[in-house]
PDB file as gemmi writes it, atoms N, CA and C in Angstrom:
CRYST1    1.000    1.000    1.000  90.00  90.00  90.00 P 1                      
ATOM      1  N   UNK A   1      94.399 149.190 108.863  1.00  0.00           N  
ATOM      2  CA  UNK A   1      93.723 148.256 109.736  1.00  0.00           C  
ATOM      3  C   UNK A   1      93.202 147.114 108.871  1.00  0.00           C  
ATOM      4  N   UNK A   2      93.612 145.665 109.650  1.00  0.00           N  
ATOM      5  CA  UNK A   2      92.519 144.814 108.599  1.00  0.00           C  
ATOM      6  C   UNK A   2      91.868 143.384 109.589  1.00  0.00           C  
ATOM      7  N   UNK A   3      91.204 143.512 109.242  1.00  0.00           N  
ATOM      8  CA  UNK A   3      89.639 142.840 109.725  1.00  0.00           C  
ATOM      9  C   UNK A   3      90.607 140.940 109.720  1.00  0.00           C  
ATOM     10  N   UNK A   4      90.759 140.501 110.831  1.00  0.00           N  
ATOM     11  CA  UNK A   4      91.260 139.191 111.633  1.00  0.00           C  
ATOM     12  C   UNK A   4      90.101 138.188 111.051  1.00  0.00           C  
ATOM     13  N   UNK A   5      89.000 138.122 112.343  1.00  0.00           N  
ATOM     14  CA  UNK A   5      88.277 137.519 112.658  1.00  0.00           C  
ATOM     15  C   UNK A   5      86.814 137.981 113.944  1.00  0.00           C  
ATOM     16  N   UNK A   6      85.906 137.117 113.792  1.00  0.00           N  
ATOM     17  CA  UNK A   6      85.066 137.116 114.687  1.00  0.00           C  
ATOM     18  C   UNK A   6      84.660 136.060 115.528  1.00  0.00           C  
ATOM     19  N   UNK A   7      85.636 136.218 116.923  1.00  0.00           N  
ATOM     20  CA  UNK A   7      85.025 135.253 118.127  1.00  0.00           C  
ATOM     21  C   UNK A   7      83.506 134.943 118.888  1.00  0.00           C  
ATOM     22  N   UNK A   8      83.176 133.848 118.296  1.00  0.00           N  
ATOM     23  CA  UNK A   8      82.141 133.326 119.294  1.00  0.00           C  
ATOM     24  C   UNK A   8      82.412 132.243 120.231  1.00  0.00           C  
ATOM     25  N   UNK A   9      81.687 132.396 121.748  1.00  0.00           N  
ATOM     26  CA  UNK A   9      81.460 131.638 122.522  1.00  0.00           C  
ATOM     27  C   UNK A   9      80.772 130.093 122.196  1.00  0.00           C  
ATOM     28  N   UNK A  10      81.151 128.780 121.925  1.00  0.00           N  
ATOM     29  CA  UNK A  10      79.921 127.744 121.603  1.00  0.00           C  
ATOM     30  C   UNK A  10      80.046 126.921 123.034  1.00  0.00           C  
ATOM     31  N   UNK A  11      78.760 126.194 122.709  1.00  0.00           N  
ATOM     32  CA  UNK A  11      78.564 125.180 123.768  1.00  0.00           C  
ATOM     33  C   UNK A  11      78.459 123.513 122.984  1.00  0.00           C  
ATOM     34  N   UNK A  12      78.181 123.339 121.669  1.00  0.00           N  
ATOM     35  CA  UNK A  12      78.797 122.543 120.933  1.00  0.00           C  
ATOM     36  C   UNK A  12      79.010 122.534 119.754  1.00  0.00           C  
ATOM     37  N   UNK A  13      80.686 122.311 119.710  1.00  0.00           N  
ATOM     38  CA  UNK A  13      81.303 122.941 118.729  1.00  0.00           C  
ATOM     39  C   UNK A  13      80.842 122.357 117.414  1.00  0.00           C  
ATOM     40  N   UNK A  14      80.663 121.235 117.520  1.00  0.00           N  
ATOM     41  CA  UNK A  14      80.591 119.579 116.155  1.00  0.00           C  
ATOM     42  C   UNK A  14      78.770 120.505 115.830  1.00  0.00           C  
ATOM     43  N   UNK A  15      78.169 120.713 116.114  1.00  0.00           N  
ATOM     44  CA  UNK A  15      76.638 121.495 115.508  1.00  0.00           C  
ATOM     45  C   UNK A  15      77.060 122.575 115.084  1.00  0.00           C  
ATOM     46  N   UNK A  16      77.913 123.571 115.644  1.00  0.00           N  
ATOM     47  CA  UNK A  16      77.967 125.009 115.543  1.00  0.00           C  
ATOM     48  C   UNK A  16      78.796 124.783 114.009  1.00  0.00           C  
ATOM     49  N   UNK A  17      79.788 124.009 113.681  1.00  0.00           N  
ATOM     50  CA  UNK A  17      80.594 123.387 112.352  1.00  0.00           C  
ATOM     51  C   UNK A  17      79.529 123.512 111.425  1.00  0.00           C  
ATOM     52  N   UNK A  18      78.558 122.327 111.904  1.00  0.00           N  
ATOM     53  CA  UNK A  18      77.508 121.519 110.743  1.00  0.00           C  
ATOM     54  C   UNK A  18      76.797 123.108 110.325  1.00  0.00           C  
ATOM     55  N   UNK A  19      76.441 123.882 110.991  1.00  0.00           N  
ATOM     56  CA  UNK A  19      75.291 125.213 110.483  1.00  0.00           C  
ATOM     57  C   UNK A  19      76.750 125.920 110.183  1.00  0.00           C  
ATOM     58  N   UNK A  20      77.735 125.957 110.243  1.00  0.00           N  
ATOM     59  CA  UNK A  20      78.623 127.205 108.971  1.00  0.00           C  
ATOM     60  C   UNK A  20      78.929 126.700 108.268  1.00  0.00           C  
ATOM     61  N   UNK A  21      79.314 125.090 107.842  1.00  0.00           N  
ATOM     62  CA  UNK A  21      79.168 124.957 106.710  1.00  0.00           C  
ATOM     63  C   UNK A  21      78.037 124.663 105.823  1.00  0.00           C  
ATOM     64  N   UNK A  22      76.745 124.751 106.094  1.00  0.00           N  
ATOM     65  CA  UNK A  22      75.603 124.776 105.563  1.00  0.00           C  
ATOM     66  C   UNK A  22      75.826 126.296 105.141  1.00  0.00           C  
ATOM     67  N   UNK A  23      76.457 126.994 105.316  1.00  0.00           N  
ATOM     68  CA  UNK A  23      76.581 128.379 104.977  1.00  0.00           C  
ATOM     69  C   UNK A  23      77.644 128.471 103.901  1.00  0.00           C  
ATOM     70  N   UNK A  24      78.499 127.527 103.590  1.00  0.00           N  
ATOM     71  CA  UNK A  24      79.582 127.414 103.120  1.00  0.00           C  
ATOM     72  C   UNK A  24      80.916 127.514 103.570  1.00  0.00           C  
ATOM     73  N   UNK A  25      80.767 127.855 105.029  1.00  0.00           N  
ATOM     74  CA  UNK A  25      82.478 127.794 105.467  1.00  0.00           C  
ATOM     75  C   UNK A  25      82.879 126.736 105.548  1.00  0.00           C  
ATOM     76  N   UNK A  26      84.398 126.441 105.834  1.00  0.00           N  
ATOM     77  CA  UNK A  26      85.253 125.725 106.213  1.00  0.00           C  
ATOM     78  C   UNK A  26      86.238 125.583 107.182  1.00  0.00           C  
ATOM     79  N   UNK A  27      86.336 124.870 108.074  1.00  0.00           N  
ATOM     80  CA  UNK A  27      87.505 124.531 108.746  1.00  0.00           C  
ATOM     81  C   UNK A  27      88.739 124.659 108.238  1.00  0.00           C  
ATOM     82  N   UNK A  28      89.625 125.590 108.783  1.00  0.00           N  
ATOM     83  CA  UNK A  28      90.838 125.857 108.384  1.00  0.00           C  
ATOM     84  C   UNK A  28      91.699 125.915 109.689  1.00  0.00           C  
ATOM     85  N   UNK A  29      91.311 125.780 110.632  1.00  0.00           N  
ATOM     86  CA  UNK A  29      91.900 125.502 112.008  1.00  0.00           C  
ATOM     87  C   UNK A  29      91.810 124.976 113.073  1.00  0.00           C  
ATOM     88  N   UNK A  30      92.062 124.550 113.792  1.00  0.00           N  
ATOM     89  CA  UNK A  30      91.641 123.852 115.548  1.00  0.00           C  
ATOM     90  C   UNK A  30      92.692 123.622 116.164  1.00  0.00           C  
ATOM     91  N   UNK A  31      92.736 124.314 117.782  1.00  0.00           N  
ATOM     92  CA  UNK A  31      94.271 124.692 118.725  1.00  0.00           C  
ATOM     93  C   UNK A  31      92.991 123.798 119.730  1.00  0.00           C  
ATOM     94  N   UNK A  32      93.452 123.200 120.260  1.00  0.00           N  
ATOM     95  CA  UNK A  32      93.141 122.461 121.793  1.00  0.00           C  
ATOM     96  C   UNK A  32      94.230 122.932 122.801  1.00  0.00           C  
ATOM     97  N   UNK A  33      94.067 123.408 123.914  1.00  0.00           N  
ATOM     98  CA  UNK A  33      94.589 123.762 125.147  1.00  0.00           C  
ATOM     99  C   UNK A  33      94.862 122.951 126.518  1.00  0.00           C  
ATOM    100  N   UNK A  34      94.947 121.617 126.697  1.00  0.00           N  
ATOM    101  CA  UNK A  34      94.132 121.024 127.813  1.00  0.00           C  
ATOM    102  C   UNK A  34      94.818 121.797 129.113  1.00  0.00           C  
ATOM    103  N   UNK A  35      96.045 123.010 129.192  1.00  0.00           N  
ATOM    104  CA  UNK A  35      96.274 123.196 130.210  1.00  0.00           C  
ATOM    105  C   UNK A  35      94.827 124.551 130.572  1.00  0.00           C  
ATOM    106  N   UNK A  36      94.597 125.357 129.153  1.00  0.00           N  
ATOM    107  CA  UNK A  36      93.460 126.180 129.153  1.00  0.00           C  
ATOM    108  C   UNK A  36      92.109 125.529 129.490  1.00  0.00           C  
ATOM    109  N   UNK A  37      91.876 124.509 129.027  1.00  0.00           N  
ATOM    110  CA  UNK A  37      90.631 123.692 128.686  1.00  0.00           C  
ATOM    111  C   UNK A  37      89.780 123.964 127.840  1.00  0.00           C  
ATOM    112  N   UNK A  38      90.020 124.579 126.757  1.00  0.00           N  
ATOM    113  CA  UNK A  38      89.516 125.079 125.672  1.00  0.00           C  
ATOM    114  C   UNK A  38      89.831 124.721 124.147  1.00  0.00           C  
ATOM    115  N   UNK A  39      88.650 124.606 123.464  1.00  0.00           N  
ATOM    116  CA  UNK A  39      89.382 124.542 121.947  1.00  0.00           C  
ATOM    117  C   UNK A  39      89.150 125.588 120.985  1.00  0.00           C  
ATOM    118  N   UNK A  40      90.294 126.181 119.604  1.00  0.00           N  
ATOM    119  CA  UNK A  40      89.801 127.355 118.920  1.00  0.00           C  
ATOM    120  C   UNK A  40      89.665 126.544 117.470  1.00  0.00           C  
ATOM    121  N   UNK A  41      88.717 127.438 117.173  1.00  0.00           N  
ATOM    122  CA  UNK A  41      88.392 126.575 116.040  1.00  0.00           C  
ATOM    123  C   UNK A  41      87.932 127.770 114.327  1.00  0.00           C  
ATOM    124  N   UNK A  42      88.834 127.548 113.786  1.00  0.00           N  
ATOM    125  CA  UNK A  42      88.668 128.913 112.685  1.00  0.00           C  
ATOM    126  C   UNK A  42      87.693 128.408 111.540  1.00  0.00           C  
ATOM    127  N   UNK A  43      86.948 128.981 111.061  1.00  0.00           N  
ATOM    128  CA  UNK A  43      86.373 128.744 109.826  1.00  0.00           C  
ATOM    129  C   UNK A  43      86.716 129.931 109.011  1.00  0.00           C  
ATOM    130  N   UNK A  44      86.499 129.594 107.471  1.00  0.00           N  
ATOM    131  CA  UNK A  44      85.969 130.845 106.437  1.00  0.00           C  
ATOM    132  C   UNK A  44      85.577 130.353 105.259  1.00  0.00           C  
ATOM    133  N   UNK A  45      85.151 131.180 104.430  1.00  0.00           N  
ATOM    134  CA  UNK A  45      84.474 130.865 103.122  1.00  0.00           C  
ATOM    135  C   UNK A  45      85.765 130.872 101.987  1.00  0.00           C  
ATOM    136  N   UNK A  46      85.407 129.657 101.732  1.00  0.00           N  
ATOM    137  CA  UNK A  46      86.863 129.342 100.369  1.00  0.00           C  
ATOM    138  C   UNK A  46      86.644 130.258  99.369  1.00  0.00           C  
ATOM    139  N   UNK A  47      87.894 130.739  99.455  1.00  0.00           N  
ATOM    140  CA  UNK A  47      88.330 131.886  98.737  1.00  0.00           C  
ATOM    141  C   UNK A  47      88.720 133.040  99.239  1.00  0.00           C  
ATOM    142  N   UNK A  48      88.158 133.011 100.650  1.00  0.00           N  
ATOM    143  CA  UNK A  48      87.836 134.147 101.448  1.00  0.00           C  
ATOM    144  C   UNK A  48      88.278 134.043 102.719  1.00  0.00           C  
ATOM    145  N   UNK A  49      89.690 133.804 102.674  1.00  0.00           N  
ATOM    146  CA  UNK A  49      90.253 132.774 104.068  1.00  0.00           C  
ATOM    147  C   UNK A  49      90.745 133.814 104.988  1.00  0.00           C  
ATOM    148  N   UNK A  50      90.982 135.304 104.581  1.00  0.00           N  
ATOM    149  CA  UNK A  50      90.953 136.147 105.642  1.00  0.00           C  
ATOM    150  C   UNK A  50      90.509 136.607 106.582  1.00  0.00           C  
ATOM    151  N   UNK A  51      88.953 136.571 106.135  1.00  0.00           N  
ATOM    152  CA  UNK A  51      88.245 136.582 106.788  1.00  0.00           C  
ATOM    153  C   UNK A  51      87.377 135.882 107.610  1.00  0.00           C  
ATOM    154  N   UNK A  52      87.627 135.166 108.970  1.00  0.00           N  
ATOM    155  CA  UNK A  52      87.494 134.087 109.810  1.00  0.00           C  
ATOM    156  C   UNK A  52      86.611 134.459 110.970  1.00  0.00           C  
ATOM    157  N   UNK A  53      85.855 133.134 111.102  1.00  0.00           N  
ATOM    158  CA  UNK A  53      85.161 132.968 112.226  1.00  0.00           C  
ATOM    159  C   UNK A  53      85.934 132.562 113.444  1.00  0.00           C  
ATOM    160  N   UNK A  54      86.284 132.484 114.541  1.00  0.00           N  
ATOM    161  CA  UNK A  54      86.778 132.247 115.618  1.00  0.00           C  
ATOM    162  C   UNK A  54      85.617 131.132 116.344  1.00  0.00           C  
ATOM    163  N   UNK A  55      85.479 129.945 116.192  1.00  0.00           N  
ATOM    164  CA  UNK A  55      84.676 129.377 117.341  1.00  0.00           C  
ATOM    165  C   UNK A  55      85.252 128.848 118.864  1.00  0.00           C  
ATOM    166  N   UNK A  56      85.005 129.362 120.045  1.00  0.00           N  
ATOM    167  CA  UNK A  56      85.711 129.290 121.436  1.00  0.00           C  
ATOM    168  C   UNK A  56      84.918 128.228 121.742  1.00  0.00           C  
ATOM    169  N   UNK A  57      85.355 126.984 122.182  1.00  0.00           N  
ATOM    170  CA  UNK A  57      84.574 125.914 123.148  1.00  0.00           C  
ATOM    171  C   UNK A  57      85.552 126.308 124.796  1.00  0.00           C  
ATOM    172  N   UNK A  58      84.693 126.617 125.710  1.00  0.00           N  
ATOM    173  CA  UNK A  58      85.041 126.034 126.727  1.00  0.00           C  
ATOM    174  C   UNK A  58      84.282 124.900 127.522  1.00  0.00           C  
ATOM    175  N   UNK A  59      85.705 124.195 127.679  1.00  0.00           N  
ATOM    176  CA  UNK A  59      84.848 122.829 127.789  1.00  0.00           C  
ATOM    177  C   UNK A  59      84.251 122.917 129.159  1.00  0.00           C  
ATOM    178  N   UNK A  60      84.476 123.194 130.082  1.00  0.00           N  
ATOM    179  CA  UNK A  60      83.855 124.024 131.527  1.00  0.00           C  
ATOM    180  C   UNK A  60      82.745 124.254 131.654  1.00  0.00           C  
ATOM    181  N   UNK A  61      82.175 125.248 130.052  1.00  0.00           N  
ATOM    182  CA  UNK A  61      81.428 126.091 130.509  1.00  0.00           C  
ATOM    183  C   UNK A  61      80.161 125.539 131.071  1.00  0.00           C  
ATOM    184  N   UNK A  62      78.471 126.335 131.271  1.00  0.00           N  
ATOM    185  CA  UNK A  62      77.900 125.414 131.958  1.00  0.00           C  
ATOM    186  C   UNK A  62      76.211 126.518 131.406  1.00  0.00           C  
ATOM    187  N   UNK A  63      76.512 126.438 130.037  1.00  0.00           N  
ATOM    188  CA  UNK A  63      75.709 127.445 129.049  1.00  0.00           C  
ATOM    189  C   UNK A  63      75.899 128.634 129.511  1.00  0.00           C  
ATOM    190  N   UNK A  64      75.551 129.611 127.816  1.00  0.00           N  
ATOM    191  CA  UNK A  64      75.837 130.500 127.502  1.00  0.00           C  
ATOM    192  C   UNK A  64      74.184 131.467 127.933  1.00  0.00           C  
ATOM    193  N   UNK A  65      73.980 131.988 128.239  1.00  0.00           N  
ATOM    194  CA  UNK A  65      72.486 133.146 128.208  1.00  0.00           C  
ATOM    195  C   UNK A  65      72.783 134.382 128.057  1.00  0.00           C  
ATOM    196  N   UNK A  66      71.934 135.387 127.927  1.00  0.00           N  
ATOM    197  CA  UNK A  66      72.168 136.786 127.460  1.00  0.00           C  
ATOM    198  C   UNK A  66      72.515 137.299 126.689  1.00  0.00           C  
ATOM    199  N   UNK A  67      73.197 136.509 125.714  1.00  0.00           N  
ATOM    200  CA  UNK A  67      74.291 137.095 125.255  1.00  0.00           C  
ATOM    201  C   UNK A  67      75.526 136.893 125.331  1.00  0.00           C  
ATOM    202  N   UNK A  68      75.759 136.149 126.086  1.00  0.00           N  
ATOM    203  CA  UNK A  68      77.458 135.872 126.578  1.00  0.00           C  
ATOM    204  C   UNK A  68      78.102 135.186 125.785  1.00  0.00           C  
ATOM    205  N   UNK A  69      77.556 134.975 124.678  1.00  0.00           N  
ATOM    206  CA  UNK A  69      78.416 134.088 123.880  1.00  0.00           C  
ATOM    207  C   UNK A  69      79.244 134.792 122.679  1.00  0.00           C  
ATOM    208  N   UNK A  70      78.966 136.092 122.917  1.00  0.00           N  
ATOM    209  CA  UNK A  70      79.430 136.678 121.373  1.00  0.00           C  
ATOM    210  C   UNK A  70      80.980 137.186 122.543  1.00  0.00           C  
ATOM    211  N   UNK A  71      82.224 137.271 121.739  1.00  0.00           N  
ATOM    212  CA  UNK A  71      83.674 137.180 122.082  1.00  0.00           C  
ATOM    213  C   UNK A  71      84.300 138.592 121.434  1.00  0.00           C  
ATOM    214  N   UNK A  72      84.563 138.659 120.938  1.00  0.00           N  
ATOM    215  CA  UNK A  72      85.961 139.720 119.909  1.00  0.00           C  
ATOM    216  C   UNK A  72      85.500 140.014 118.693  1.00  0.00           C  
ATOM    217  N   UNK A  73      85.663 141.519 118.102  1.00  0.00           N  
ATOM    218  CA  UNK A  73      86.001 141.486 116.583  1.00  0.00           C  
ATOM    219  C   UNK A  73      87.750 141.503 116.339  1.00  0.00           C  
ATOM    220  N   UNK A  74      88.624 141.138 115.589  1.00  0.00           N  
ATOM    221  CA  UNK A  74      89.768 141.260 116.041  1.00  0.00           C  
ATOM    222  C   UNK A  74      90.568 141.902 114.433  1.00  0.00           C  
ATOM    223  N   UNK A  75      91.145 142.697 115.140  1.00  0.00           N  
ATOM    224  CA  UNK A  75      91.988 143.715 114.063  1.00  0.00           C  
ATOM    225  C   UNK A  75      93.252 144.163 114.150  1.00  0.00           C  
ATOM    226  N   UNK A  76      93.914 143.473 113.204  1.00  0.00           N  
ATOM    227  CA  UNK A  76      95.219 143.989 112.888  1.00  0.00           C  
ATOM    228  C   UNK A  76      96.249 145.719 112.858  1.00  0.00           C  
ATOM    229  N   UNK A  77      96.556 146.191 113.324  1.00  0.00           N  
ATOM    230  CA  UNK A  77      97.318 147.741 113.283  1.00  0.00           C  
ATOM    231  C   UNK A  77      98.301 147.842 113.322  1.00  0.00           C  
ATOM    232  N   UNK A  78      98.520 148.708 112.780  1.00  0.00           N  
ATOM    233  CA  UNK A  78     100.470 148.652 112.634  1.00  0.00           C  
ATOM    234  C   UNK A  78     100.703 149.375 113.983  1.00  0.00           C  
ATOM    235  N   UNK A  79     100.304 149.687 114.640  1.00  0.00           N  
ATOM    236  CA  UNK A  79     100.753 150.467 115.988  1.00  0.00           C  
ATOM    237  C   UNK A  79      99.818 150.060 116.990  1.00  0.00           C  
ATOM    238  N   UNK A  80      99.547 149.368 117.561  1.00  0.00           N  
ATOM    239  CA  UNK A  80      98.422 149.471 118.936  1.00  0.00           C  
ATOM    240  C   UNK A  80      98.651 150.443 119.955  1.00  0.00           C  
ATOM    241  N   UNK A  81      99.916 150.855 119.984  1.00  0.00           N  
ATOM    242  CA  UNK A  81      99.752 152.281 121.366  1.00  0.00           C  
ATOM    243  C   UNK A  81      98.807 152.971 120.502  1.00  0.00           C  
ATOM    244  N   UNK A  82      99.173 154.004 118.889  1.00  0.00           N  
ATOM    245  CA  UNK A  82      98.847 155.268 118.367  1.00  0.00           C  
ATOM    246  C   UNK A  82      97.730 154.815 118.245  1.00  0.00           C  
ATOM    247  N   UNK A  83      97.275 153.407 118.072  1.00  0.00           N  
ATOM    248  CA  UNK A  83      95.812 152.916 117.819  1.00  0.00           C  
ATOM    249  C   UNK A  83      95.267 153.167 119.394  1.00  0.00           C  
ATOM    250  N   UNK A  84      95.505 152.778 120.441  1.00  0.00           N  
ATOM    251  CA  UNK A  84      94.673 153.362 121.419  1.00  0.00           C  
ATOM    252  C   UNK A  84      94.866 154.656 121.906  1.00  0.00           C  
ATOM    253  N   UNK A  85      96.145 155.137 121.602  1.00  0.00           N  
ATOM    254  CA  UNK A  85      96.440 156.617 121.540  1.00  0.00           C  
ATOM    255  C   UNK A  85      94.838 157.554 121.185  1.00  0.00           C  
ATOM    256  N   UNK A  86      94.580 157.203 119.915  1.00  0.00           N  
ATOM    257  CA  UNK A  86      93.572 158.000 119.346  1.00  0.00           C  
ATOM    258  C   UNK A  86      92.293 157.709 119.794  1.00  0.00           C  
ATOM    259  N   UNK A  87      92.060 156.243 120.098  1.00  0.00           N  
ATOM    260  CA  UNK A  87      91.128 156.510 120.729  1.00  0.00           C  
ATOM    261  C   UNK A  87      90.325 156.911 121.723  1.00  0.00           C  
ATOM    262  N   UNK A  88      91.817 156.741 122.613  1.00  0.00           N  
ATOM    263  CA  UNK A  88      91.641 157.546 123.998  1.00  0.00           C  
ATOM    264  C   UNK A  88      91.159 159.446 123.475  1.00  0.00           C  
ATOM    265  N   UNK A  89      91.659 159.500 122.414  1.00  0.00           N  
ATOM    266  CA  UNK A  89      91.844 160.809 122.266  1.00  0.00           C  
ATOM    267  C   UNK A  89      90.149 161.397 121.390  1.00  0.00           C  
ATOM    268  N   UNK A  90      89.782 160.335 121.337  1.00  0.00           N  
ATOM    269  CA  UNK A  90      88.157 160.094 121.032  1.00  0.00           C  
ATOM    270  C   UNK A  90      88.010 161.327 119.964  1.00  0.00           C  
TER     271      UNK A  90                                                      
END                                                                             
């Protein structure tokens, strides 16, 4: 198994940038959708490009509360049936 990325929900993307790279990440990606209406936007720490942030804008949205903004951890497997196989099998 190996560790993708972590999706978050933003409401603006150009601030949510400015505070990860105050952290040291970097932009290493951006997919715009206009038939989705969404943009994806990857960061990570140079050197450390495997391991990625996922930022989701939907441009729609109409704020995030509760909680709703946290998305996916996302992970690679060489099998996804035997991978949910087992976990079904708890």
């Amino acid at each position: 198994m190996k560790y993708l990325h972590t999706m978050i929900r933003v409401s603006d993307p150009e601030a949510t940038i400015r505070f990860f790279e105050l952290l040291g990440l970097k932009e290493l990606s951006r997919m715009e959708s206009e038939k989705g209406r969404f943009t994806l936007i990857f960061l990570a720490a140079p050197g450390d490009e495997e391991a990625q942030v996922e930022l989701t804008h939907n441009w729609d949205e109409a704020g995030y509360g509760e909680g709703r903004n946290f998305g996916h951890l996302a992970y690679e497997v060489d099998d996804v049936y035997a991978t949910c196989q087992r976990l079904l099998d708890g």
